[in-house]
N, C-alpha and C positions, 0 to 999 in steps of 0.2 A: 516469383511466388515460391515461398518458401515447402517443400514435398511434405507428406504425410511422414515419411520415415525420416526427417530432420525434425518436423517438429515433437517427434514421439524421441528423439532423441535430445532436441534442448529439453525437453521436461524431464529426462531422467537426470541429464545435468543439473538443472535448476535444483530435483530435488536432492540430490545427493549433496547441491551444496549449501541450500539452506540446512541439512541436518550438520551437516558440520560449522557451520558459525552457530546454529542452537546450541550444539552441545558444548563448545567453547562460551555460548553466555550463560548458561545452563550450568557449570562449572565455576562461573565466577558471583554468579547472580548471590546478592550480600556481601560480597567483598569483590569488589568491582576497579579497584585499587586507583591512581591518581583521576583527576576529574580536571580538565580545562574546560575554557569559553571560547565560544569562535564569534558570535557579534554580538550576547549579552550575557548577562548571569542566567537569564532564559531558556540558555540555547548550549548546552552543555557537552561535551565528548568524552569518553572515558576508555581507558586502555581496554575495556574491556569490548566497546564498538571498533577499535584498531583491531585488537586480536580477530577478532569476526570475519571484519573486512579483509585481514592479510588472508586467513584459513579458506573463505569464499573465493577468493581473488587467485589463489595459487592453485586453485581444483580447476578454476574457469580458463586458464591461461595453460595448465597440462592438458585438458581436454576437447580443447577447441582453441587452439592457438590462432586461428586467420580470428577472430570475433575482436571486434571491440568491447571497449568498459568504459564503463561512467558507474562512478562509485560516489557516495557519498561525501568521504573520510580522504577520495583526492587521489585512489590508484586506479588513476585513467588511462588508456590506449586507444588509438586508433586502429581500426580494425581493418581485414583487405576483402572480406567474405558477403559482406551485404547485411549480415547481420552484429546485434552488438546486444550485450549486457548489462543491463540498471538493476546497480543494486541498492540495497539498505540494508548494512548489515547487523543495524539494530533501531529498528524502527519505534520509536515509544522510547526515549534513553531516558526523561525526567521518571515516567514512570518505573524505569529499573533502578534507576538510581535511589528511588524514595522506595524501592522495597513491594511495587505494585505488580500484581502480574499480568499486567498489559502489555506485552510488548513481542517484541517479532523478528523475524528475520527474513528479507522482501528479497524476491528474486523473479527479473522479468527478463524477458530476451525478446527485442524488438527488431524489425525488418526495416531496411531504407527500401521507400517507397517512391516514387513520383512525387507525392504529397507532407513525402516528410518522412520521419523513424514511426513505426506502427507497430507497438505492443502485438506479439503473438503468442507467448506464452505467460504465463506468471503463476508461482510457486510464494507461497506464502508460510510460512513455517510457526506456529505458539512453540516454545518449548514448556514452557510452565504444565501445558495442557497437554503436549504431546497431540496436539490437533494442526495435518498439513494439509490445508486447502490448496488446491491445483486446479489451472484449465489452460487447455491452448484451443486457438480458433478455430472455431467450425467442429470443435470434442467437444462441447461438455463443459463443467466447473464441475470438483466430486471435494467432499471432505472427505480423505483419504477415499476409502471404497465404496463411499455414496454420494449418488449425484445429485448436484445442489440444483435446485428448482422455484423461482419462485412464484408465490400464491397469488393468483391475478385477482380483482376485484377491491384491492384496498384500497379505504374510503381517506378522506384528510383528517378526520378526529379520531381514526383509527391508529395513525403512526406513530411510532417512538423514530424518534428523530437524533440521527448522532450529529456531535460535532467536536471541533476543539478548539483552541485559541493559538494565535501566530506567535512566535517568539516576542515581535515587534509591541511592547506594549503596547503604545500609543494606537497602532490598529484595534487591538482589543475592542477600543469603543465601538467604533463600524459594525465589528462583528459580531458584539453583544446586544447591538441593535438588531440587526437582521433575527439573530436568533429568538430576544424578546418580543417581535413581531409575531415569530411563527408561532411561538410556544403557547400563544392563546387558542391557535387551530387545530393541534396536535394533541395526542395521548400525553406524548411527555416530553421532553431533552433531556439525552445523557451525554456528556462531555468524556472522550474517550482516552484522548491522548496517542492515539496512533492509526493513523490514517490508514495504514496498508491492513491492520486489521480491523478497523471498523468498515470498510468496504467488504472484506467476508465477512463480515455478519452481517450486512445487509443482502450480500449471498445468499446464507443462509438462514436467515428469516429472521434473525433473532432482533434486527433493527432492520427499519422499512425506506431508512432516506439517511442520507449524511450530505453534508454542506463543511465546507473547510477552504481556508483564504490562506494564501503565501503558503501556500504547498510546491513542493521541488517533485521533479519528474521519478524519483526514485521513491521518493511516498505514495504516487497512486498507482506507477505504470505494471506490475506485478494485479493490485486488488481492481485494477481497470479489466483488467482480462476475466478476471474469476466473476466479479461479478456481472458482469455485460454476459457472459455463458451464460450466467443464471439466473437469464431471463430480466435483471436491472436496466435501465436505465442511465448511462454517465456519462457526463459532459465535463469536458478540461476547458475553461475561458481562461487564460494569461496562468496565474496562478491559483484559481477559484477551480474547484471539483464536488462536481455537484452528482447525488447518485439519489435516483428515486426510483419506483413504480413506474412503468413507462404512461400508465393511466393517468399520472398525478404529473408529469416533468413539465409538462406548460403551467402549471399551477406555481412551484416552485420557482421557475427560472425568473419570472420580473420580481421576485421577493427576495431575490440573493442579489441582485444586478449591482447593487453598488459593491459588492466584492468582486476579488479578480483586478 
């Protein structure tokens, strides 16, 4: 079991190094300079998620040298310490690339358990907004110095509902189904484009549920912490990440089943 005084200190790492891969995309953000593909035109990397990932990656390896890494972008280590780091060092890249300002910089630090790797911290970074949502377990979730809380009683015609689409076209359909089902029950759908930050805003209230398919461990396991502190609901099936109201998560889960 990870102490009070490591986990108060992976989160000062965490946050120190998502401000450094923000301010390196924060820097490049509009001229974001080469762009490749890794399995479509979809699913794009840009020097500007490498710059990120080296500046996060070199703070995490001077300050905690026994940790492992699992990156994104492929600068992975096995670690000797019990614990290790998932990062994302630019969560949301369609949207930075297209000029949007959704996007992020994700940083979690997970414990080996009996039962697997266990998310205990996660550090979420905006830089556009200059907004860093934090929480390790059994603290709290706080945007920067206020703590996120969420509002119990929400009904099912009450929700704004987030989501996104997979790289994988052809999934699309699946997942435009499920979504089209919900969206007759629901307040609304907004399609977000970044998982680690649509889980803080479902944090902090600003959206009440998010559902997203062919997600990687480094998109939720950061916004899995913060929001589960603040009082959410989230479920990892395979690839499927499901965050709701803990009032509504039965309601929810047979309606996303064929994702994951």
């Amino acid at each position: 079991m990870v102490s009070d005084a490591e986990l108060d200190d992976c989160r000062r790492v965490a946050e120190e190094a998502a401000r450094l891969g923000g301010r390196e995309l924060l820097r490049r953000f509009g001229d974001h300079g080469r762009v490749d593909y890794k399995t479509a035109s979809t699913d794009p990397v840009s020097e500007a998620d490498r710059a990120s990932e080296a500046r996060v990656v070199e703070l995490l390896r001077a300050r905690r040298p026994d940790d492992g890494i699992v990156a994104e972008e492929g600068s992975d280590r096995v670690g000797s310490s019990g614990l290790r780091w998932v990062l994302d060092p630019l969560d949301g890249t369609v949207n930075y690339l297209s000029g949007m300002p959704f996007w992020c910089v994700s940083v979690a630090c997970e414990e080996e358990t009996a039962d697997g790797w266990q998310p205990v911290v996660g550090v979420v970074l905006d830089p556009v907004h200059d907004e860093l949502f934090h929480a390790a377990r059994g603290r709290g979730a706080y945007l920067g110095d206020t703590r996120l809380t969420r509002p119990a009683g929400t009904a099912l015609d009450e929700v704004i509902l987030a989501s996104g689409y997979a790289y994988d076209v052809a999934h699309r359909k699946v997942q435009a189904a499920v979504v089209t089902d919900l969206a007759g029950d629901v307040r609304g759908v907004r399609m977000l484009g970044s998982t680690a930050l649509a889980l803080c805003w479902v944090a902090a209230g600003r959206c009440d549920a998010y559902v997203e398919d062919r997600a990687f461990r480094w998109d939720w396991a950061a916004g899995l912490v913060i929001a589960t502190e603040a009082g959410a609901a989230v479920e990892v099936n395979g690839s499927r990440v499901l965050a709701a109201p803990p009032e509504l998560i039965d309601q929810f889960r047979p309606r996303v089943a064929t994702l994951g």
